[in-house]
C-alpha positions in Angstrom: 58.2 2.4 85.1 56.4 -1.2 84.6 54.4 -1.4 87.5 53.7 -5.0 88.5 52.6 -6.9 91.6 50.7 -9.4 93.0 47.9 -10.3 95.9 50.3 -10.8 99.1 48.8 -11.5 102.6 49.3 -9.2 105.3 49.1 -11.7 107.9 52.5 -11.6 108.7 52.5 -8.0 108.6 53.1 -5.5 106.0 57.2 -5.5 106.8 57.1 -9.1 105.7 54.2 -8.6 102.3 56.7 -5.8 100.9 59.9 -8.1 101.4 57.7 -11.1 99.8 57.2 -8.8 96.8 60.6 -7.8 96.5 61.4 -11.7 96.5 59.3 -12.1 93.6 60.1 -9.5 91.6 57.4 -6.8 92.3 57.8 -3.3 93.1 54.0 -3.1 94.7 51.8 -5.3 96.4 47.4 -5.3 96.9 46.5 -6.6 100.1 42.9 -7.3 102.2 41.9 -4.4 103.8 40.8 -6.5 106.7 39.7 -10.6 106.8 38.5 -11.2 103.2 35.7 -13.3 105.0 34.5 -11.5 108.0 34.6 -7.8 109.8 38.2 -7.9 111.9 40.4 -5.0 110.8 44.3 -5.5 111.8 45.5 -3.2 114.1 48.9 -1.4 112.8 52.2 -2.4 114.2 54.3 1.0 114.5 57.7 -0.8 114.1 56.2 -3.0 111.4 54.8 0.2 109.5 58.1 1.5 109.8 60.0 -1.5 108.5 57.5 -1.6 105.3 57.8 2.6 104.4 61.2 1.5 103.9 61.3 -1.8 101.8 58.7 0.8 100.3 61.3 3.8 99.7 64.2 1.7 99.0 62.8 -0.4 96.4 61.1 2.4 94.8 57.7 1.1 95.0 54.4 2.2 93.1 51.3 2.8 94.0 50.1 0.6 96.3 46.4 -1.2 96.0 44.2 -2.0 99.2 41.4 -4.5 98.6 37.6 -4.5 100.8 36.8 -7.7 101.6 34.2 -9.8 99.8 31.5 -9.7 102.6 31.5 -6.1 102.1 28.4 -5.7 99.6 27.0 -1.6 99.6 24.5 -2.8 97.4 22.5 -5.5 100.1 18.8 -5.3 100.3 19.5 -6.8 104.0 19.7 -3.6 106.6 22.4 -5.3 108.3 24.2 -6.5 105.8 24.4 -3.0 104.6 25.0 -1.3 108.0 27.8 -3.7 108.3 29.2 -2.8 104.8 29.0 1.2 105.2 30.9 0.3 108.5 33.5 -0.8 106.4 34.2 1.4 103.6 33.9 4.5 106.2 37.1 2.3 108.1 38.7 1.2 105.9 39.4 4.2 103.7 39.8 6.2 106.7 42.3 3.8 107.3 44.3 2.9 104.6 44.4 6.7 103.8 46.6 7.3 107.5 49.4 4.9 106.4 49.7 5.8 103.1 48.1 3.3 100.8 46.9 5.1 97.6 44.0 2.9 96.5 41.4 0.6 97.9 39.1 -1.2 95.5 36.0 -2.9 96.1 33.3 -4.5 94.0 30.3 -2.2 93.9 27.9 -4.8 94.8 25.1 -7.1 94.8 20.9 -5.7 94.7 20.4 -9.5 95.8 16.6 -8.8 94.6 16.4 -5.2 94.6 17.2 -4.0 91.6 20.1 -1.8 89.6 18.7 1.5 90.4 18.2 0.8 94.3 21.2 -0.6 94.7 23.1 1.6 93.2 21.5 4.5 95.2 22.8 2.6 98.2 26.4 2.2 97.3 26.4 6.1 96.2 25.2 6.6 99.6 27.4 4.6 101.2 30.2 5.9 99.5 28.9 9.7 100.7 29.3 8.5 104.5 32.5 7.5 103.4 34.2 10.1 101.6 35.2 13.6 102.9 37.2 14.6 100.1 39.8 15.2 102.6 41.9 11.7 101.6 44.4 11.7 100.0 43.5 7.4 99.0 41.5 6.9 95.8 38.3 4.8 96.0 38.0 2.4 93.1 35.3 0.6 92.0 36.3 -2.8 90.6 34.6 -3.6 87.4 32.7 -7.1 87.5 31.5 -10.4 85.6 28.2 -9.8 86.0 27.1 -12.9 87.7 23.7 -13.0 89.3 23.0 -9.7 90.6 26.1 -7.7 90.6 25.9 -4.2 89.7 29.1 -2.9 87.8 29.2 -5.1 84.9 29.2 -2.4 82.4 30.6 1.0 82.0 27.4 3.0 82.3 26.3 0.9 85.9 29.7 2.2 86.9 29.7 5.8 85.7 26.1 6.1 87.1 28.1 5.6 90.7 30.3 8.0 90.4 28.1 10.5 88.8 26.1 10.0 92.3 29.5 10.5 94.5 29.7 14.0 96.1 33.5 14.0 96.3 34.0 12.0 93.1 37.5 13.6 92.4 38.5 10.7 95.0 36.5 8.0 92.5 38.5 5.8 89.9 38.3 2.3 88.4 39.9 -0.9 88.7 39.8 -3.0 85.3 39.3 -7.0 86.0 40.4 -8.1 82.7 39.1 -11.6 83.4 35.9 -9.9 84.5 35.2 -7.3 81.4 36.3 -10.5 79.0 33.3 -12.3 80.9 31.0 -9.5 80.6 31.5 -8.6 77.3 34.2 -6.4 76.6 36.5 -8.1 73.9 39.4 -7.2 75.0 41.4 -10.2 72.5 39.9 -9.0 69.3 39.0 -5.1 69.8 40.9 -3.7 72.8 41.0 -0.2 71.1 37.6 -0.6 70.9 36.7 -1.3 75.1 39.3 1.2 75.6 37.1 4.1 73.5 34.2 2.5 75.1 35.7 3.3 78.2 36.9 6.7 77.5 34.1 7.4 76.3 31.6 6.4 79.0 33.6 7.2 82.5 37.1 8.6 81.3 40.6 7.0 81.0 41.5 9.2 83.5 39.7 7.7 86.0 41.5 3.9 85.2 43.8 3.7 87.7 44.7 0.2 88.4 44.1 -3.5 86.7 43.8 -6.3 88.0 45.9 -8.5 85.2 44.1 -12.1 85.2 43.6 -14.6 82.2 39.7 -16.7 82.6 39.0 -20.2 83.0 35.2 -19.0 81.3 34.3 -18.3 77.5 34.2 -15.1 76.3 30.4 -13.2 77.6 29.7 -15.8 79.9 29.3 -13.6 83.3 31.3 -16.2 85.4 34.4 -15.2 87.4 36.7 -17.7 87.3 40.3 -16.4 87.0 43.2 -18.3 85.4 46.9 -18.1 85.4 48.4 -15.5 82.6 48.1 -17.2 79.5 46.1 -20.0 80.5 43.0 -19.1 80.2 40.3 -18.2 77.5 41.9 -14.5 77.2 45.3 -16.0 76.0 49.0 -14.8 76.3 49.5 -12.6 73.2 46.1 -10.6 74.4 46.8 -10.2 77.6 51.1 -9.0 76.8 49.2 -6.5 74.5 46.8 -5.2 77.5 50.0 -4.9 79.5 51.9 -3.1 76.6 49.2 -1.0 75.2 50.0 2.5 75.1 47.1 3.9 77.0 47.6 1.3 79.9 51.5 0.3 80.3 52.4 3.1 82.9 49.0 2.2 85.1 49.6 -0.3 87.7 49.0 -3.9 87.1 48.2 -6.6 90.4 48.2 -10.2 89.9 45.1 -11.9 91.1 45.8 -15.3 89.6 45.1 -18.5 91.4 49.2 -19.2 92.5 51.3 -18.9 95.5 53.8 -16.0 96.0 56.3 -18.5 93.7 53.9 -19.0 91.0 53.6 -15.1 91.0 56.9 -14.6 91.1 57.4 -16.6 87.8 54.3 -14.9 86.0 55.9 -11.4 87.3 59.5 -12.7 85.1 57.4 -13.7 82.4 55.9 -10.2 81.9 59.1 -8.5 82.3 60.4 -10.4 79.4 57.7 -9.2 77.1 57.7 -5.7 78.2 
């Protein structure tokens, strides 16, 4: 089954983000965790949970993807800065695990100053307050650009994390292509070859959703700018052969391209057509 969806807001509730996706053509959805910009989590309606598990069921739905918001950084020198973000991943998995969501991704961090090594130690320790290996959610980590201090912009910063995890059966990846085009990975000329890489360093096994997003940047140029499918730097035919490649076309794919439900709707029709 071609997996496909898009970034829908959960403002309205979840009832209305699964009927939005069935409007446009998806058969999953990604969705903030809580306020991409601050610390409120949204309380769950029963009779709107209810309403979404069955959109959910009826439309036969995959996996769905949970997104941590951006102020969330398990890599921040600042104490409360990290306080607040080991706040949040304990939460947040806790509870998108109770209603069923099957991932929640996040971008590993920033050191802001600190360095690699230390901030990875804190986001392996923040991920070990977070993780029981109870859940039955996966934790991704998102794979990054590598703008100013973010750790994850290779392979081996984001092994190293999940080599620290206790409970790292409940570890995966999500692959940015916008972001692994920016840091390096040529994924238009040699996508076997990132792939090996890949396998290589952390294990296909542990790729569990992408995030499907052309660039505005050049190749290696550590900026995150995305762009709509095929109009970016990445290009249509490369990005129809990420979606198509035989190691990847059965793992989810989420939208994360700069357009309203509409415009995501006509990407969504697009990719079905080249499927």
């Amino acid at each position: 089954m071609f997996t496909i969806g898009a970034h829908v807001s959960i403002a309205k509730g979840f009832k209305k983000a699964a009927q939005i996706s069935v409007d446009i053509g998806a058969n999953t959805f990604q969705f903030f965790s809580r306020n991409p910009r601050g610390g409120n989590a949204k309380e769950f309606n029963e009779k709107d949970m209810a309403a979404f598990q069955k959109i959910r069921e009826e439309n036969n739905f995959g996996k769905l993807l949970a997104h941590a918001p951006y102020t969330m950084n398990l890599a921040a020198a600042n104490e409360d800065t990290y306080e607040f973000a080991k706040m949040v991943i304990r939460e947040d998995v806790k509870r998108m695990d109770s209603i069923g969501v099957e991932y929640i991704c996040f971008h590993p961090g920033s050191h802001v100053g600190g360095g690699v090594e230390e901030g990875t130690r804190k986001i392996i320790e923040g991920l070990n307050q977070a993780i029981t290996g109870d859940e039955n959610i996966t934790v991704l980590l998102e794979t990054m650009s590598g703008k100013g201090t973010e750790i994850g912009r290779s392979f081996e910063e984001i092994r190293a994390i999940i080599d620290g995890v206790e409970h790292n059966e409940r570890m995966g990846v999500c692959m940015d292509t916008c972001h692994i085009f920016s840091a390096g990975y040529d994924i238009v000329n040699d996508l076997d070859g990132v792939l090996d890489e890949f396998d290589r360093v952390i294990g296909l096994d542990r790729l569990k959703t992408i995030h499907l997003n052309d660039s505005m940047m050049p190749f290696g140029k550590n900026k995150d700018r995305h762009a709509g499918i095929g109009e970016g730097e990445i290009g249509m035919k490369a990005l129809l052969e990420v979606v198509n490649h035989p190691k990847l076309r059965d793992i989810p794919f989420f939208l994360e391209t700069p357009y309203d439900d509409e415009g995501h709707g006509r990407e969504i029709a697009m990719l079905k057509e080249n499927r």
